[in-house]
N, C-alpha and C positions, 0 to 999 in steps of 0.2 A: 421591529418596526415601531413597538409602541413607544419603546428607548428611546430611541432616535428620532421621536416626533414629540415626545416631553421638553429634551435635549434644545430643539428647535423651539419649543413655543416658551419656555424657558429664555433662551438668546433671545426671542419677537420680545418677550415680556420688559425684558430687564433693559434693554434697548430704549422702549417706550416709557420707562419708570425714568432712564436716566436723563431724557427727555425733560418729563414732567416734573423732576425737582431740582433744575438747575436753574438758576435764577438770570442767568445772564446768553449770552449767544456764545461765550465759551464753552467747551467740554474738555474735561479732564477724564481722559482716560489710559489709564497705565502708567502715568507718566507725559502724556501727552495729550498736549492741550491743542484744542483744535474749535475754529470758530470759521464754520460751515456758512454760505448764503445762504437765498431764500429755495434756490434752484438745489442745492445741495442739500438743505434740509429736506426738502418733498421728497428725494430720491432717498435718503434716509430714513424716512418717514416708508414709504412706497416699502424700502426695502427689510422694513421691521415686520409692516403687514402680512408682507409675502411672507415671510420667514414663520411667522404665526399662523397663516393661513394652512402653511406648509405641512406645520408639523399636528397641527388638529386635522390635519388630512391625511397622516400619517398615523397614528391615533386612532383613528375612524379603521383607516383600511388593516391595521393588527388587533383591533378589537375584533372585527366580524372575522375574519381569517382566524383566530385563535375559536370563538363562538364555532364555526364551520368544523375546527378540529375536535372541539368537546362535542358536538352532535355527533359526527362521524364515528369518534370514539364509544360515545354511551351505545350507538345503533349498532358499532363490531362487539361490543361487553353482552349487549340484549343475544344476539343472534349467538356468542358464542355460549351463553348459558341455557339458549334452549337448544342447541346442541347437546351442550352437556345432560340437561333431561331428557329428552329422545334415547342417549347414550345411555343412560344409566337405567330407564324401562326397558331395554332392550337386553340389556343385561338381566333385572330382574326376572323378564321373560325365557331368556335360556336358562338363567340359575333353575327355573321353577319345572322347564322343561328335561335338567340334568336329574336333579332331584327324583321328580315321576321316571326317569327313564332308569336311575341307580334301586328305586326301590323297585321296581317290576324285577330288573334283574335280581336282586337280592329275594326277593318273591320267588322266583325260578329256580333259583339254587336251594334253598330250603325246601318248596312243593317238589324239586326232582327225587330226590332219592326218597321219598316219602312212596311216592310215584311209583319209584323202580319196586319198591319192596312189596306194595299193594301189587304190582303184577307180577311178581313171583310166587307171590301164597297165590295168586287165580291159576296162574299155571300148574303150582304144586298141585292143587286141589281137585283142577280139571286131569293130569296125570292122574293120581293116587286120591281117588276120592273119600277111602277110609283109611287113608293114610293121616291121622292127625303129628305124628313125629315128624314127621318129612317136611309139613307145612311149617313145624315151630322150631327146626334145624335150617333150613333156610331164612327163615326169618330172621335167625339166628348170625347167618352169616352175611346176610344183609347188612345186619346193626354192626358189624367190624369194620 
Protein backbone atom coordinates (compact mmCIF):
# COMPACT_ATOMS: atom_id res chain seq x y z
CA UNK A 1 0.00 0.00 0.00
CA UNK A 2 2.54 2.44 0.94
CA UNK A 3 4.12 1.51 -2.89
CA UNK A 4 1.29 2.18 -4.36
CA UNK A 5 0.39 5.50 -2.72
CA UNK A 6 4.04 7.08 -3.31
CA UNK A 7 3.49 5.70 -6.95
CA UNK A 8 0.22 7.84 -6.82
CA UNK A 9 1.35 11.06 -5.07
CA UNK A 10 4.45 10.75 -7.36
CA UNK A 11 1.85 10.81 -10.77
CA UNK A 12 -0.45 13.94 -8.45
CA UNK A 13 2.99 15.47 -8.02
CA UNK A 14 4.55 15.47 -11.54
CA UNK A 15 1.20 16.26 -13.04
CA UNK A 16 1.02 19.40 -11.06
CA UNK A 17 4.94 20.36 -11.65
CA UNK A 18 4.02 19.85 -15.50
CA UNK A 19 1.45 22.17 -14.92
CA UNK A 20 3.48 24.78 -13.27
CA UNK A 21 6.48 25.05 -15.80
CA UNK A 22 4.79 25.17 -18.89
CA UNK A 23 4.74 28.34 -20.18
CA UNK A 24 1.88 28.32 -22.63
CA UNK A 25 -1.76 26.36 -22.77
CA UNK A 26 0.11 23.60 -24.68
CA UNK A 27 1.33 20.41 -23.06
CA UNK A 28 3.67 18.08 -24.46
CA UNK A 29 3.49 15.02 -23.25
CA UNK A 30 4.98 11.76 -24.71
CA UNK A 31 4.98 13.10 -27.82
CA UNK A 32 1.77 14.54 -27.68
CA UNK A 33 0.76 17.81 -27.56
CA UNK A 34 -2.26 18.85 -26.11
CA UNK A 35 -3.99 22.29 -25.35
CA UNK A 36 -6.89 21.61 -22.71
CA UNK A 37 -9.79 24.46 -22.00
CA UNK A 38 -10.49 26.11 -18.93
CA UNK A 39 -13.24 23.32 -18.15
CA UNK A 40 -10.57 20.63 -19.01
CA UNK A 41 -7.86 22.16 -17.09
CA UNK A 42 -10.09 22.08 -13.64
CA UNK A 43 -10.80 18.53 -14.35
CA UNK A 44 -7.22 18.09 -14.80
CA UNK A 45 -6.37 19.91 -12.15
CA UNK A 46 -9.38 18.16 -9.75
CA UNK A 47 -7.88 14.92 -11.20
CA UNK A 48 -4.02 15.59 -10.10
CA UNK A 49 -5.62 16.48 -6.51
CA UNK A 50 -7.53 13.39 -6.11
CA UNK A 51 -4.64 11.36 -7.37
CA UNK A 52 -2.48 13.10 -4.55
CA UNK A 53 -4.93 12.95 -2.13
CA UNK A 54 -5.30 9.29 -3.06
CA UNK A 55 -2.13 8.10 -2.55
CA UNK A 56 -1.21 10.15 1.01
CA UNK A 57 -4.20 8.32 1.85
CA UNK A 58 -2.71 5.47 0.95
CA UNK A 59 0.43 6.03 2.78
CA UNK A 60 -1.50 6.93 5.93
CA UNK A 61 -3.54 3.55 5.82
CA UNK A 62 0.22 1.19 5.20
CA UNK A 63 1.83 3.14 7.56
CA UNK A 64 -0.46 2.37 10.61
CA UNK A 65 -1.25 -1.24 9.35
CA UNK A 66 2.37 -2.02 9.01
CA UNK A 67 2.82 0.02 12.91
CA UNK A 68 -0.28 -2.43 13.88
CA UNK A 69 1.96 -5.48 12.64
CA UNK A 70 5.24 -4.42 14.56
CA UNK A 71 3.05 -3.87 17.84
CA UNK A 72 1.35 -7.13 17.43
CA UNK A 73 4.74 -8.56 16.55
CA UNK A 74 6.87 -7.23 19.55
CA UNK A 75 3.61 -8.17 21.98
CA UNK A 76 3.91 -12.25 20.31
CA UNK A 77 8.25 -11.84 20.84
CA UNK A 78 7.35 -10.39 24.71
CA UNK A 79 4.83 -13.09 25.52
CA UNK A 80 6.79 -15.88 23.68
CA UNK A 81 10.05 -15.07 25.78
CA UNK A 82 8.20 -15.18 28.99
CA UNK A 83 7.18 -18.41 27.95
CA UNK A 84 10.41 -19.34 27.42
CA UNK A 85 11.33 -18.23 31.19
CA UNK A 86 8.38 -19.79 32.97
CA UNK A 87 9.81 -22.94 30.71
CA UNK A 88 13.22 -22.87 31.65
CA UNK A 89 12.43 -22.27 35.86
CA UNK A 90 10.42 -25.15 35.46
CA UNK A 91 12.95 -26.96 34.15
CA UNK A 92 15.38 -25.81 36.65
CA UNK A 93 12.79 -26.85 39.17
CA UNK A 94 12.74 -30.58 38.06
CA UNK A 95 16.51 -30.60 37.14
CA UNK A 96 16.97 -29.61 41.02
CA UNK A 97 14.06 -32.10 42.01
CA UNK A 98 15.95 -35.07 39.86
CA UNK A 99 19.08 -34.12 41.44
CA UNK A 100 17.72 -34.49 45.47
CA UNK A 101 15.66 -37.57 44.19
CA UNK A 102 19.23 -39.35 42.29
CA UNK A 103 21.24 -38.43 45.49
CA UNK A 104 18.76 -39.90 48.07
CA UNK A 105 18.80 -42.86 45.91
CA UNK A 106 22.52 -42.99 45.71
CA UNK A 107 22.32 -42.36 49.60
CA UNK A 108 20.29 -45.63 49.82
CA UNK A 109 22.41 -47.79 48.02
CA UNK A 110 25.46 -46.97 49.85
CA UNK A 111 23.52 -46.77 53.59
CA UNK A 112 22.02 -50.51 52.44
CA UNK A 113 24.42 -52.85 52.60
CA UNK A 114 26.13 -51.01 55.48
CA UNK A 115 22.61 -51.59 56.90
CA UNK A 116 22.56 -55.26 55.96
CA UNK A 117 26.03 -56.03 57.61
CA UNK A 118 25.26 -53.95 60.95
CA UNK A 119 22.18 -56.42 61.32
CA UNK A 120 23.92 -59.43 60.84
CA UNK A 121 26.79 -58.84 63.54
CA UNK A 122 23.35 -57.93 65.95
CA UNK A 123 22.06 -61.12 64.93
CA UNK A 124 25.40 -62.86 65.17
CA UNK A 125 25.88 -61.51 68.55
CA UNK A 126 22.38 -61.86 69.90
CA UNK A 127 22.82 -65.85 68.58
CA UNK A 128 26.31 -66.58 69.94
CA UNK A 129 26.94 -64.04 72.40
CA UNK A 130 30.68 -65.21 73.18
CA UNK A 131 31.05 -66.05 69.87
CA UNK A 132 33.55 -63.26 68.59
CA UNK A 133 34.64 -65.66 65.25
CA UNK A 134 31.19 -65.99 64.19
CA UNK A 135 30.56 -62.20 64.48
CA UNK A 136 33.98 -61.43 62.35
CA UNK A 137 33.27 -64.52 59.69
CA UNK A 138 30.10 -63.06 58.72
CA UNK A 139 31.13 -59.76 58.65
CA UNK A 140 33.35 -61.29 56.49
CA UNK A 141 30.99 -62.65 54.14
CA UNK A 142 29.05 -59.69 54.14
CA UNK A 143 32.18 -57.47 52.64
CA UNK A 144 32.02 -60.14 49.38
Amino acid sequence: MIFLGLLLVILGAGAAILVFTEEGTGYDVFGYTFQPDHIEMFLAGAAASATLLLGLWLITLGSRRAARQRRALRGARADASHRVAELEKEKRRLQEKLDKEQETSRRAAVDEPTERRTADRRAATAANPGDDRLVAGRAEETRR
